[in-house]
C-alpha angles and dihedrals in degrees: 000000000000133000086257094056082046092064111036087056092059093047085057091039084054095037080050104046084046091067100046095047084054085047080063095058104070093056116092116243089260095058097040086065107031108122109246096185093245127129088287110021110236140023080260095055097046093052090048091051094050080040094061091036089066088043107050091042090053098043089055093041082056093055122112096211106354112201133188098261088054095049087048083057100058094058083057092050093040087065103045091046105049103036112160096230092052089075120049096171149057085228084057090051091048092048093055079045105064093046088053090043096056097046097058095041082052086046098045095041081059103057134115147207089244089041091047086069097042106132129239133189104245111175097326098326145072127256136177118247094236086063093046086052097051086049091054089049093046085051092057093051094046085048099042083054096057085052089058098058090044091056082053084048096050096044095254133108129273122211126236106249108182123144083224089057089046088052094051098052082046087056091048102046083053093051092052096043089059094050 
């Protein structure tokens, strides 16, 4: 994968979570953090936990030398930082959003091709940072999913997400630039 999939596949992954986050929108507060009985129990803790996922993995991939005290302190500072009560809201989730949003655009945008194969330890083995990146992407999909099936559960619908759907808008939008 080149630093071009790469990110491409973060621009789709962004253009994906936006539309799910707008899906939200339309569900009352009541609905946004009624437990569900899923794997996190509401649509709010789902998108917390997708949320935190972007954020610890960027906050290691940033690290000059992570070792494995520092990565046992994010998992302390995950929690405190994405505790469900804290946001109430689906306008307190999109605010922590957009921070972590635009850290990891201004992360991705600086990539290359050497940094894409820099190795991480990843439960007991290394691993290269291209294949950690595709692993954060594929998260947001298998969670966005879930929050799919929590809209249908909640009576609401859910959005379309596929990367074929994101290429085709993406068609569109340059057809009608160049007219």
């Amino acid at each position: 994968m080149t630093k071009d999939d790469v990110q491409l596949l973060y621009e789709y992954d962004r253009w994906a979570n936006a539309r799910v986050i707008q899906a939200a929108a339309t569900l009352s507060a009541e609905a946004f953090t009624r437990d569900l009985g899923g794997s996190f129990s509401s649509v709010r803790d789902t998108l917390l936990h997708m949320l935190s996922g972007e954020w610890i993995w960027l906050t290691y991939w940033k690290e000059a030398s992570p070792s494995p005290a520092f990565a046992a302190t994010l998992t302390e500072r995950r929690k405190a930082q994405f505790e469900p009560d804290a946001f109430p809201d689906l306008a307190a989730v999109q605010r922590k959003w957009m921070d972590v949003e635009k850290e990891l655009t201004e992360f991705v945008e600086s990539l290359t091709e050497h940094s894409l194969q820099q190795q991480f330890a990843v439960r007991g083995a290394q691993m290269p940072l291209v294949h950690l990146m595709q692993h954060l992407a594929n998260h947001s999909t298998y969670h966005r999913g879930q929050v799919a099936l929590m809209m249908r559960q909640l009576g609401a619908d859910p959005v379309a997400t596929d990367f074929h759907l994101y290429l085709a808008e993406g068609c569109q939008l340059s057809s009608k630039l160049n007219h």
